[in-house]
C-alpha positions, 0 to 999 in steps of 0.5 A, spaced: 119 638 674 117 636 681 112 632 681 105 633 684 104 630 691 100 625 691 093 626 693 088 621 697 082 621 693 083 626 688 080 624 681 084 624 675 082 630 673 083 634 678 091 631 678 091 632 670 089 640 672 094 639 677 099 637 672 098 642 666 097 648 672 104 645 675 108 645 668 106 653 667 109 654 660 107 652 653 107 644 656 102 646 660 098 651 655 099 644 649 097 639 653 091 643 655 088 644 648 091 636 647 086 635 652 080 640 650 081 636 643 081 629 646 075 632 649 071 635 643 073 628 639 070 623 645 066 627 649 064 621 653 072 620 654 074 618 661 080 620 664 084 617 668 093 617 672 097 611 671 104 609 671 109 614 675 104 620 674 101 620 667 095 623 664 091 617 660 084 617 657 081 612 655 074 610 652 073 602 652 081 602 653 086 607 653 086 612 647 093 616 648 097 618 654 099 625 655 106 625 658 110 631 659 118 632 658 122 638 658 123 638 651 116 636 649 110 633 649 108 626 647 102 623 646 102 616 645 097 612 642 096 605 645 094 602 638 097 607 633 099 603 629 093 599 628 090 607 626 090 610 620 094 616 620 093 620 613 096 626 615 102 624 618 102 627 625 105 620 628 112 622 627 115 618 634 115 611 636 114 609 628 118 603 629 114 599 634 108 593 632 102 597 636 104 604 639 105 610 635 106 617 639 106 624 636 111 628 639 109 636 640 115 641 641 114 649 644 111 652 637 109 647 634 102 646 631 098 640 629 092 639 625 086 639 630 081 635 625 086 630 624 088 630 631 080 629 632 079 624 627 085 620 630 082 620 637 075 618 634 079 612 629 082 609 636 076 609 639 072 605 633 078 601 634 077 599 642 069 599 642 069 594 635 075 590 640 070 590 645 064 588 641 068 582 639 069 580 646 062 579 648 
């Protein structure tokens, strides 16, 4: 994949249109709708680039991440672990003490609900952390 040149000044989400327009097949398309999701789930959302390239949204603190491999899609939740996941769609990074990530292959569907209310749980999470550090 060839990585967008950097660009001065450019806002995070102009890079993350970028990004999605630059994969241009079913990664792009998924990580598109992932995106509006997110979006839907916290509409006050903030999107941001970091760490080589990669598509952050955070809401008092990083929610997920959206990283883009050849294979697949994967966002990672930087607290997962601490989240309640009743239907199941963490099926990657299970092993660790605070992220988890869900892993999207070409095809796959995901329970949009569930994934919203994972969102809407992360936040909770992040504002209740950032209420107890006042």
């Amino acid at each position: 994949m060839k990585k967008p040149a950097p660009a001065t000044g450019e806002s995070a989400s102009s890079r993350i249109d970028a990004r999605i327009a630059e994969l241009g097949d079913w990664r792009g398309e998924t990580l598109a709708r992932m995106r509006q999701l997110i979006h839907q789930a916290d509409p006050e959302v903030v999107e941001t680039w970091k760490w080589m390239d990669t598509p952050v949204w955070e809401h008092h603190g990083i929610l997920c991440t959206g990283e883009s491999y050849k294979a697949k899609v994967k966002l990672t939740f930087a607290k997962g672990a601490a989240l309640p996941d009743p239907a199941g769609l963490f099926n990657s990074s299970l092993d660790g003490n605070v992220r988890r990530a869900i892993d999207l292959q070409e095809g796959d569907a995901i329970d949009e609900e569930a994934f919203k209310a994972l969102i809407q749980a992360a936040v909770a999470l992040n504002t209740a952390g950032k209420a107890k550090g006042k």
